[in-house]
N, C-alpha and C positions, 0 to 999 in steps of 0.2 A: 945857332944857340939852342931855340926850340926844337922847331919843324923847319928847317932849311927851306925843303920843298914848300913851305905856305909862304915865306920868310920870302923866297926868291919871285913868287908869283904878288906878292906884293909889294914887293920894291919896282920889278918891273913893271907892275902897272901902273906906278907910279912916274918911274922913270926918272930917279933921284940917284944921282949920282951918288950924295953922300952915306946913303941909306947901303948902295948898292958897295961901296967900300968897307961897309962894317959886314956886311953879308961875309966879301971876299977875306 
């Protein structure tokens, strides 16, 4: 949406699935 790249480093560090399907 934004910064992918920030976008993806915080979901991963999260480690959320759901989060990690709205990324994809």
């Amino acid at each position: 949406m934004v910064n992918n790249s920030v976008i993806e480093i915080f979901v991963g560090d999260l480690s959320n699935t759901e989060y990690d399907a709205v990324v994809i």
